[in-house]
Z-matrix of the N, CA and C atoms (Angstrom, degrees):
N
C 1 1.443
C 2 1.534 1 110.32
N 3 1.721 2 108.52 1 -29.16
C 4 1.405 3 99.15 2 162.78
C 5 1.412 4 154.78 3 -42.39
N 6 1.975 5 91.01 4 -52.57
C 7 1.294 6 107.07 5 -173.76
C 8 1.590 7 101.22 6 -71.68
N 9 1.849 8 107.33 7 -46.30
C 10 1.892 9 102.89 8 178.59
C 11 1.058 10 134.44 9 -25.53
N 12 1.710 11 101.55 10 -45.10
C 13 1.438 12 114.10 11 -129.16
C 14 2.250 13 94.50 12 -128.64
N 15 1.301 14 107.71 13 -22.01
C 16 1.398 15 109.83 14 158.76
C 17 1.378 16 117.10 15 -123.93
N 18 1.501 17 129.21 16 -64.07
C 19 1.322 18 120.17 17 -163.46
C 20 1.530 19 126.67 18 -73.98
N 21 1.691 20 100.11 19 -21.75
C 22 1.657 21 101.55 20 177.57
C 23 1.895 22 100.65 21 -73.27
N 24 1.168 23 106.30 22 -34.58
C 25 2.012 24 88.00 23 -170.68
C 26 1.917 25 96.15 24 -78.32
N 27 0.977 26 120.83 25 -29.46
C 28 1.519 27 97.28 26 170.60
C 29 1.587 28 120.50 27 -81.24
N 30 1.033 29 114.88 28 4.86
C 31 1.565 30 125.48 29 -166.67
C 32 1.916 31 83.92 30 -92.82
N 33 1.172 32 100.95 31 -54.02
C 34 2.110 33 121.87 32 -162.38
C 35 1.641 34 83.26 33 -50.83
N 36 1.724 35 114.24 34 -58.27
C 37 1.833 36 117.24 35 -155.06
C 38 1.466 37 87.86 36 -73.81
N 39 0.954 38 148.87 37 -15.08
C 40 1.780 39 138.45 38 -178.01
C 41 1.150 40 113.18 39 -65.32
N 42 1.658 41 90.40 40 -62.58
C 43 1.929 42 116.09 41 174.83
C 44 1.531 43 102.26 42 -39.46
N 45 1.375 44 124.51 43 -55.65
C 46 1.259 45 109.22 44 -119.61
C 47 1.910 46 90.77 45 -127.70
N 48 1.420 47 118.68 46 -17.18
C 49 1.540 48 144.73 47 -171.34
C 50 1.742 49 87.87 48 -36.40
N 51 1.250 50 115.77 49 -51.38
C 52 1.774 51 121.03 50 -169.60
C 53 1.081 52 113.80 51 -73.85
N 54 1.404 53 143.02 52 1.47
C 55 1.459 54 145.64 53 -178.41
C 56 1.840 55 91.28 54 -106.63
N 57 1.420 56 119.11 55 -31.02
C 58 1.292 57 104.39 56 177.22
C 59 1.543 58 142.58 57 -71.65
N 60 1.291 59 127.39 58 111.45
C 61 1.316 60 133.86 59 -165.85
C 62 1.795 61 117.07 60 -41.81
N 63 1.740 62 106.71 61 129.85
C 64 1.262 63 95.39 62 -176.30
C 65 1.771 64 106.80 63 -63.69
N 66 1.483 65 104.24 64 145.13
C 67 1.003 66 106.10 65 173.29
C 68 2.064 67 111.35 66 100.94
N 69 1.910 68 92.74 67 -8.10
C 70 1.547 69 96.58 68 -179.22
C 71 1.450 70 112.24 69 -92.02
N 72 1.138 71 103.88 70 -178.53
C 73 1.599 72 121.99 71 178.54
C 74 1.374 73 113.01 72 -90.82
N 75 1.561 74 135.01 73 148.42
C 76 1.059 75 155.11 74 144.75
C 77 1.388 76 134.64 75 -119.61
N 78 1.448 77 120.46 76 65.01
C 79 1.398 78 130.58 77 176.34
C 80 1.819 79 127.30 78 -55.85
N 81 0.961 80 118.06 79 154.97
C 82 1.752 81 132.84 80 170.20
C 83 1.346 82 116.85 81 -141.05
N 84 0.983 83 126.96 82 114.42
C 85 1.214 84 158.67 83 -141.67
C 86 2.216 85 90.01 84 -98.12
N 87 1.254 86 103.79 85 87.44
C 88 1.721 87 119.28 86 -166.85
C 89 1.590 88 88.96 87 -104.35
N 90 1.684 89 107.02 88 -160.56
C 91 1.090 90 120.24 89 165.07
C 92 1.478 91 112.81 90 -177.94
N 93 1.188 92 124.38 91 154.78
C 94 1.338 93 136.34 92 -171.30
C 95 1.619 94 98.11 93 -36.78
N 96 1.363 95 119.08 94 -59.47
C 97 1.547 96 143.02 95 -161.05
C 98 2.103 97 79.94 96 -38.84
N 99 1.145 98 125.65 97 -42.47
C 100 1.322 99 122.50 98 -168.60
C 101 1.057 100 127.69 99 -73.35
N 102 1.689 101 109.12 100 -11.58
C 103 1.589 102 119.71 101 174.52
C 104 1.464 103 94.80 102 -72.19
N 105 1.563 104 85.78 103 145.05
C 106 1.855 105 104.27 104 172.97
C 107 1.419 106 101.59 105 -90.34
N 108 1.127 107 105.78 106 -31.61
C 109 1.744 108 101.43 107 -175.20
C 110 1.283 109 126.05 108 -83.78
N 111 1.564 110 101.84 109 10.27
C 112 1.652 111 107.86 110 -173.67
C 113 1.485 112 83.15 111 -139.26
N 114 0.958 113 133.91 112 35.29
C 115 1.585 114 121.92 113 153.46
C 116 1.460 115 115.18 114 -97.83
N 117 1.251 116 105.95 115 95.45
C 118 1.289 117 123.88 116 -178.38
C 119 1.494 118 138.37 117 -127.91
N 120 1.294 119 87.54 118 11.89
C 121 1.920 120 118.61 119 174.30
C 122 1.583 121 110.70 120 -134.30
N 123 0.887 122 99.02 121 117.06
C 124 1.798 123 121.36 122 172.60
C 125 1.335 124 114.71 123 -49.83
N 126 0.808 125 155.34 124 131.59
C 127 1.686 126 167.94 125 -126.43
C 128 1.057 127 128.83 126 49.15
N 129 1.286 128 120.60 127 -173.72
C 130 1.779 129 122.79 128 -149.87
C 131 1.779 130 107.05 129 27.46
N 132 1.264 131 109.73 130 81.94
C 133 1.380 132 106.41 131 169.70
C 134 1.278 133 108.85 132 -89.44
N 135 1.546 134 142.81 133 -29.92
C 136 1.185 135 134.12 134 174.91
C 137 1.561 136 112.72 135 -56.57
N 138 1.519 137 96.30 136 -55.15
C 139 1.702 138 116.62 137 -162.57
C 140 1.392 139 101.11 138 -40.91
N 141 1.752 140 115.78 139 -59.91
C 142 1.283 141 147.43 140 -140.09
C 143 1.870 142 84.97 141 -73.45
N 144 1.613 143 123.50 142 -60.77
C 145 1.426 144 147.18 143 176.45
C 146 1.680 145 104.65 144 -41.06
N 147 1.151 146 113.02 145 -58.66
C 148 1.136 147 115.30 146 173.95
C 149 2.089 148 142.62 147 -64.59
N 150 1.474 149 85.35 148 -20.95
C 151 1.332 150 111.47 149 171.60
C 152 1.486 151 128.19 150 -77.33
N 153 2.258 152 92.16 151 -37.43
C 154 1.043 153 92.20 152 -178.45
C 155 1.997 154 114.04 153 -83.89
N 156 1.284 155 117.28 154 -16.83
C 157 1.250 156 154.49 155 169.61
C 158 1.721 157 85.61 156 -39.97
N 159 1.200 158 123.63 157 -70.54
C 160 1.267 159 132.32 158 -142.09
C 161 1.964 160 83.78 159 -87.28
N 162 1.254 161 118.76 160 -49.30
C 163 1.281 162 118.79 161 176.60
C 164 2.266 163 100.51 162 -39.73
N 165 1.495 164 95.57 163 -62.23
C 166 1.147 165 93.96 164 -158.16
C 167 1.918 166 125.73 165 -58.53
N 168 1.977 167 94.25 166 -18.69
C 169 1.235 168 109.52 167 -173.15
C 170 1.169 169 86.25 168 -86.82
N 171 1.276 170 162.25 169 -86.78
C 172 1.654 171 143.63 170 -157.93
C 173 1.432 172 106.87 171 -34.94
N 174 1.160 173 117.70 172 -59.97
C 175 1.734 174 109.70 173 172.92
C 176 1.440 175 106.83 174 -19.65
N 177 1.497 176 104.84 175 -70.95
C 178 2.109 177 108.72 176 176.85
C 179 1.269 178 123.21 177 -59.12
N 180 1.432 179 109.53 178 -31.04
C 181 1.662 180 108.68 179 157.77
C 182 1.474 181 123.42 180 -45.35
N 183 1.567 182 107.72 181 -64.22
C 184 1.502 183 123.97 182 179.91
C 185 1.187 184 107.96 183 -40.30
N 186 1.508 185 109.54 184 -53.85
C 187 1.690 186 119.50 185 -170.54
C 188 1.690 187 98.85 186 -62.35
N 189 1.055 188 130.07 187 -80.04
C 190 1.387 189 144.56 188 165.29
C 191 1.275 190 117.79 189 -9.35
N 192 1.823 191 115.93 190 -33.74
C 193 1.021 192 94.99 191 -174.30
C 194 2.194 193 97.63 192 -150.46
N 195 1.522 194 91.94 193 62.92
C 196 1.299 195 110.52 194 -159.07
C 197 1.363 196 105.30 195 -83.46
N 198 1.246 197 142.00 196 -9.23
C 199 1.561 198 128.36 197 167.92
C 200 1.424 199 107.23 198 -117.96
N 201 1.651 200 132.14 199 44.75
C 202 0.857 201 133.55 200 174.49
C 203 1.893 202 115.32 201 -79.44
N 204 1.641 203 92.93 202 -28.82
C 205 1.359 204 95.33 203 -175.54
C 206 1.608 205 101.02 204 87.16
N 207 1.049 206 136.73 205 9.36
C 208 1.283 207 119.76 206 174.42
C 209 1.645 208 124.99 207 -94.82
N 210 0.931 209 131.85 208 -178.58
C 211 1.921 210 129.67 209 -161.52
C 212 1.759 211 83.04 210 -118.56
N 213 1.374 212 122.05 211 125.86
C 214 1.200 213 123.49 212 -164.81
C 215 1.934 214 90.97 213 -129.30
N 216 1.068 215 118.29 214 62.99
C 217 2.015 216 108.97 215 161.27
C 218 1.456 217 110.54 216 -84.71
N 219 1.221 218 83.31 217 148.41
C 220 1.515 219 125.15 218 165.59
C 221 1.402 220 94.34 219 -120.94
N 222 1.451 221 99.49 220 123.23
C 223 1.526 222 124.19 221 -168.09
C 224 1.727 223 94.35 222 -127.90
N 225 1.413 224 94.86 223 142.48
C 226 1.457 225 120.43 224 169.18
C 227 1.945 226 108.14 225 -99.07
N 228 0.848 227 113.59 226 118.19
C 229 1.638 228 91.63 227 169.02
C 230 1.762 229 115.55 228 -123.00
N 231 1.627 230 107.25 229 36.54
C 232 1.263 231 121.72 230 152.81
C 233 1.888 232 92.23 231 76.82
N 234 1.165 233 108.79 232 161.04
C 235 1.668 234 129.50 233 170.58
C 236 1.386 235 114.49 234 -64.63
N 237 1.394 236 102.51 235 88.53
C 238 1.686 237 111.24 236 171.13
C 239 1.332 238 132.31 237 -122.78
N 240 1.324 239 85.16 238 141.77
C 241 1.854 240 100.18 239 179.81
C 242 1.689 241 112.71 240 -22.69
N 243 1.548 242 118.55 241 86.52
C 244 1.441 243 98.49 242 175.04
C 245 1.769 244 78.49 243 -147.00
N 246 1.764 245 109.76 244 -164.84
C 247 0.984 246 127.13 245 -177.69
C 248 1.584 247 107.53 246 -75.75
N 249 1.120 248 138.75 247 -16.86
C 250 1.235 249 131.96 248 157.94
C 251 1.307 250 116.73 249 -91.32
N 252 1.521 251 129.79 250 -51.26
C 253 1.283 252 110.08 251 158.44
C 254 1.352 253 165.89 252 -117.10
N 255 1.597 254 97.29 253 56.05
C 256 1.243 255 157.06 254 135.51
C 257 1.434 256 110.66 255 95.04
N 258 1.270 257 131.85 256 -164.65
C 259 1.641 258 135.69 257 179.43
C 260 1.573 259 110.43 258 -79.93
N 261 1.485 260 122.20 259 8.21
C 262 1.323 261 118.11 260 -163.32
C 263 1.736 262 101.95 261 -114.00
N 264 1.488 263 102.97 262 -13.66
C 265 1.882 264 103.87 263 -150.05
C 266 1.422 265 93.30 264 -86.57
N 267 1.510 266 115.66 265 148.88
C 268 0.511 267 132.40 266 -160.29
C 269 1.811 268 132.53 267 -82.87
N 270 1.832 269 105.85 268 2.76
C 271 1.571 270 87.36 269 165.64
C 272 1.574 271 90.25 270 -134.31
N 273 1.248 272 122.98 271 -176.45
C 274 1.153 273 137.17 272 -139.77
C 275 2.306 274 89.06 273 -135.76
N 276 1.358 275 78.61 274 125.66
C 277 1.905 276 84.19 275 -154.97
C 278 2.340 277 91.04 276 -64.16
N 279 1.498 278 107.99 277 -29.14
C 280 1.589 279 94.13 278 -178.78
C 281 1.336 280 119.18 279 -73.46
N 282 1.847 281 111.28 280 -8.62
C 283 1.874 282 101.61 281 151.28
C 284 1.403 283 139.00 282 -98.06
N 285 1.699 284 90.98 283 -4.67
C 286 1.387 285 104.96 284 173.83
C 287 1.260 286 141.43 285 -67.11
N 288 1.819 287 86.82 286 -60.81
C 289 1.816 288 105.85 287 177.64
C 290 1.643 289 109.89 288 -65.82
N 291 1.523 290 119.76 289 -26.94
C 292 1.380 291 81.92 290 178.21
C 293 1.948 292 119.50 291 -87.81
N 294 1.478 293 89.65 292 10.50
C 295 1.908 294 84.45 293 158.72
C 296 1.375 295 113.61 294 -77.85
N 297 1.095 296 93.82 295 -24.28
C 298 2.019 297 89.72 296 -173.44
C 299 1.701 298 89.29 297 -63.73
N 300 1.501 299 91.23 298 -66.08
C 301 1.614 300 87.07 299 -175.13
C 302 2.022 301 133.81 300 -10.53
N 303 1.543 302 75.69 301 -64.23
C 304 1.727 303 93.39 302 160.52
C 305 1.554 304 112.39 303 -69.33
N 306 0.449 305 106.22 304 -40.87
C 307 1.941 306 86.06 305 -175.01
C 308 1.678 307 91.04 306 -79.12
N 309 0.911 308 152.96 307 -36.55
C 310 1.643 309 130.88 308 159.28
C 311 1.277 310 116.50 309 -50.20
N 312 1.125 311 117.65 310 -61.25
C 313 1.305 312 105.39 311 175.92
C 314 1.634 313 131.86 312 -56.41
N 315 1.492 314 102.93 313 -33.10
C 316 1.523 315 107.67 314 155.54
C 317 1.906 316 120.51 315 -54.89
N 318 1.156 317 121.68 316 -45.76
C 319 0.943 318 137.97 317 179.71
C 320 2.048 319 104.65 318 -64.43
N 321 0.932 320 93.40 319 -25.08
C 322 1.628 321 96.73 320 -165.89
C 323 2.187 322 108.94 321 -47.15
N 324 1.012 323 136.07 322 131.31
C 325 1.353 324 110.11 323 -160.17
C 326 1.440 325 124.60 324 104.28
N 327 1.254 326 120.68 325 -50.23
C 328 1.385 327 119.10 326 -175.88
C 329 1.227 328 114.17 327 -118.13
N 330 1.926 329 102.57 328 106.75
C 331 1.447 330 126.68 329 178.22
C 332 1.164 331 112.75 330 -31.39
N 333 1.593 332 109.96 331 152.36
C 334 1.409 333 105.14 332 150.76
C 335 1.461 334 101.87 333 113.35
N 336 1.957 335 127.01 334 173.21
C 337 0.967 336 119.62 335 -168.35
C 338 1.802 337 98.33 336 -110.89
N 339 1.253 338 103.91 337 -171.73
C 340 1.799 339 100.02 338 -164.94
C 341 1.829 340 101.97 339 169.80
N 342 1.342 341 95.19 340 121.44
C 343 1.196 342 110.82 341 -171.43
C 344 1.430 343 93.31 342 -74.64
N 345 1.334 344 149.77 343 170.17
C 346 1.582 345 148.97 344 142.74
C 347 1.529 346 114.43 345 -169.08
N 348 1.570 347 105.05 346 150.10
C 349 1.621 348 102.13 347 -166.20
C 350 2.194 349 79.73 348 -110.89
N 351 1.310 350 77.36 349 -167.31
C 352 1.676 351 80.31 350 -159.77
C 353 1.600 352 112.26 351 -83.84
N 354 1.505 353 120.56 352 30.18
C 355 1.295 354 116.68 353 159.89
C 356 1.436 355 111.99 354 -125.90
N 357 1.637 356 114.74 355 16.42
C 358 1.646 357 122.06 356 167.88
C 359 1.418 358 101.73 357 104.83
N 360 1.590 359 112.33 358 -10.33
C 361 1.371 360 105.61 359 -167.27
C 362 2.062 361 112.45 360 -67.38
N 363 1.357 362 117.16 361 139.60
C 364 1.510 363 113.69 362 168.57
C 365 1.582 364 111.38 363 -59.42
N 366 2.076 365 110.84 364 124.84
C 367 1.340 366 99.71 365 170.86
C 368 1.102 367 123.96 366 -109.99
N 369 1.593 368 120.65 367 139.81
C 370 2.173 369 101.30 368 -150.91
C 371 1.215 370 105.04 369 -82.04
N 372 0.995 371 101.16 370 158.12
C 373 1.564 372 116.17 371 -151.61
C 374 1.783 373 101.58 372 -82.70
């Protein structure tokens, strides 16, 4: 769940950070479960560990790679119906993702890193 869920998407933005346009976006696909300050329900300790892992390695990305000019989110796109979170959760990923969509594209332009769930809102870290 490590490599999935932290080291392969910073491994992907390393690879790939130089094909991105100054002034472009580079998103990671996080989730609330990764806030430390909102862990306040007991289970998924890996999931939750791993998210925040991936939270903490973009932090070193950002830093690492801080006058690039690029739009660096970490996007939440809420508990959805998929194979991980499961037939019960509660939004449905074909009304979801294209909010994420929008809040990237809102975001498009403004440097820097930024926690956000999929209505633009800041998620504390």
């Amino acid at each position: 769940m490590m490599v999935t869920n932290a080291l392969s998407p910073l491994r992907t933005l390393e690879a790939l950070c130089g094909l991105v346009a100054p002034g472009g976006t580079v998103a990671v696909m996080s989730s609330e479960r990764g806030s430390i300050s909102l862990n306040t329900e007991d289970g998924h300790e890996l999931y939750k560990a791993s998210k925040a892992a991936l939270n903490q390695l973009m932090r070193s990305y950002a830093t690492r790679h801080a006058d690039d000019g690029h739009t660096k989110p970490l996007i939440d796109p809420g508990h959805n119906r998929t194979r991980l979170g499961g037939p019960d959760a509660p939004l449905n990923p074909k009304e979801s993702i294209p909010a994420v969509v929008d809040v990237l594209e809102a975001q498009t332009g403004a440097p820097g890193l930024r926690f956000l769930d999929r209505h633009g809102e800041t998620v504390p870290w």
